[in-house]
N, C-alpha and C positions, 0 to 999 in steps of 0.2 A: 454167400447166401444173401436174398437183398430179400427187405420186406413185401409185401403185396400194398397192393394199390387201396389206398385208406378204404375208400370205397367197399371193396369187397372186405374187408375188417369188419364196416359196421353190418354187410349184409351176410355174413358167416356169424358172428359173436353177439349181434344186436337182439336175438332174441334170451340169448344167456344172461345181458348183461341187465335185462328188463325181469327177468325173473330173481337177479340178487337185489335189485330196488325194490322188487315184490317184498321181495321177502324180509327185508331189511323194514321197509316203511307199512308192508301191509297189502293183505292181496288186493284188497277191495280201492287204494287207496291214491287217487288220481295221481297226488303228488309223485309215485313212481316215475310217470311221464317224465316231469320235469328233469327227475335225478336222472333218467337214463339219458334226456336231453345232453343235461350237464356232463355225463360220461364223454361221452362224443366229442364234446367241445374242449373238456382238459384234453383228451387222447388226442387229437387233432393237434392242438399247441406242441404238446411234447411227441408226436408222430416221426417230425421229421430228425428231433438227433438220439431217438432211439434204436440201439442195439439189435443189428440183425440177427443174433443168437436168441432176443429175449423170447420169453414164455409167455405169446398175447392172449392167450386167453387168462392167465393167472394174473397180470398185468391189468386187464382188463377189468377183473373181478376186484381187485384193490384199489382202484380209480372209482367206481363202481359203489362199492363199500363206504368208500368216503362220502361224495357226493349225498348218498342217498340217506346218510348222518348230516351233512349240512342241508341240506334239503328239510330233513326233519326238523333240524336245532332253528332253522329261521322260520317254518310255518310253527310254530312255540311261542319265537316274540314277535309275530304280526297281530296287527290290534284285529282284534274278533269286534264285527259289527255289531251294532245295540240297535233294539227298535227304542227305547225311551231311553235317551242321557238321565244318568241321577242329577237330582240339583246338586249345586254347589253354592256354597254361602256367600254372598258378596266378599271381596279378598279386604275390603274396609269394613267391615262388620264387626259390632260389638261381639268376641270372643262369646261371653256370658248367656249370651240370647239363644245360644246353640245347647250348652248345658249349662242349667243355672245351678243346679245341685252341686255339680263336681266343681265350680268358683268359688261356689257358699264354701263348701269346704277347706279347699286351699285358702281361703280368707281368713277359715280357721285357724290356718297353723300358725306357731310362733314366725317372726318373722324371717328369723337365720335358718330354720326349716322347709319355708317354703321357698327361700331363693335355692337355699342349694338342689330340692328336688325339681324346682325348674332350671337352674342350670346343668343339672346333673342329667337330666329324664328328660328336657325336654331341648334345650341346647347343644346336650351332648359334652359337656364340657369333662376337662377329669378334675379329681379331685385336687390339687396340686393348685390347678388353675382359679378354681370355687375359694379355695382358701384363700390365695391373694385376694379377691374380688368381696367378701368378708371380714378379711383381718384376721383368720383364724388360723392355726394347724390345718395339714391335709387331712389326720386322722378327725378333728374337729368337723371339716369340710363332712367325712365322709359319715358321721354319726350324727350328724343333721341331718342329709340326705336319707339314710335309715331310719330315725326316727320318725321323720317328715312320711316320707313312704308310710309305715306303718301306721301312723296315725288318721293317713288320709286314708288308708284300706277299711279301717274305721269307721269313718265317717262317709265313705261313699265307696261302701258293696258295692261290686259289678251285677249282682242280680237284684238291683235296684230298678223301678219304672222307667 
């Protein structure tokens, strides 16, 4: 048994294989095109050392399936156009000029509290790390960081102006 000629594959299965990217990405939903595009082009690569026994239409429809999943998963992370860019603060910019309140605050804190909830919160460090940088225990590290925390919750509510 030998396969048929690629050609009539896509012009027998090409409307099936447009209605599983329908359906997969949405009837209305251009990107269809694409993924059925996409169908075509794997099937074509692997055409030639596929199996003259196989089942191309179910073959089809799982090529099909996929595609029209990547197809979806990259229009996801393509940057959506903006009419107005937000600003963005000079990258040398006084920190403080952006919010003076929430600095007033952390200026507040004891000083072994405010480093560890900015190394902790805002470096990402662990605690382990905080404490060499200190001189302290990890658990010390880690109850300045909680204290710190709490006390700036404190002093600067989020439903603050």
């Amino acid at each position: 048994m030998r396969l048929p000629p690629f050609e009539q594959v896509v012009a027998e299965y090409g409307p099936m294989v447009l209605r599983v990217c329908r359906a997969v990405l949405g009837p209305f939903d251009t990107a269809a095109d694409d993924a059925w595009s996409e169908t075509f082009l794997s099937a074509l690569r692997a055409y030639p050392d596929l199996d003259a026994n196989v089942n191309l239409e179910a073959w089809l429809v799982t090529i099909a399936h996929r595609r029209a999943i990547d197809v979806g998963r990259a229009r996801t992370r393509a940057p959506v156009p903006a009419d107005v860019l937000p600003e963005r603060p000079a990258p040398n910019s006084d920190p403080a000029g952006r919010d003076p309140d929430l600095w007033s605050a952390l200026a507040a804190l004891p000083t072994k509290q405010r480093q560890a909830v900015a190394y902790h919160y805002l470096a990402g460090l662990p605690h382990a790390e905080i404490a060499a940088l200190l001189g302290n225990s990890p658990a010390a590290a880690r109850r300045a960081a909680a204290d710190g925390l709490k006390t700036l919750r404190k002093l600067y509510p989020k439903d603050s102006p």
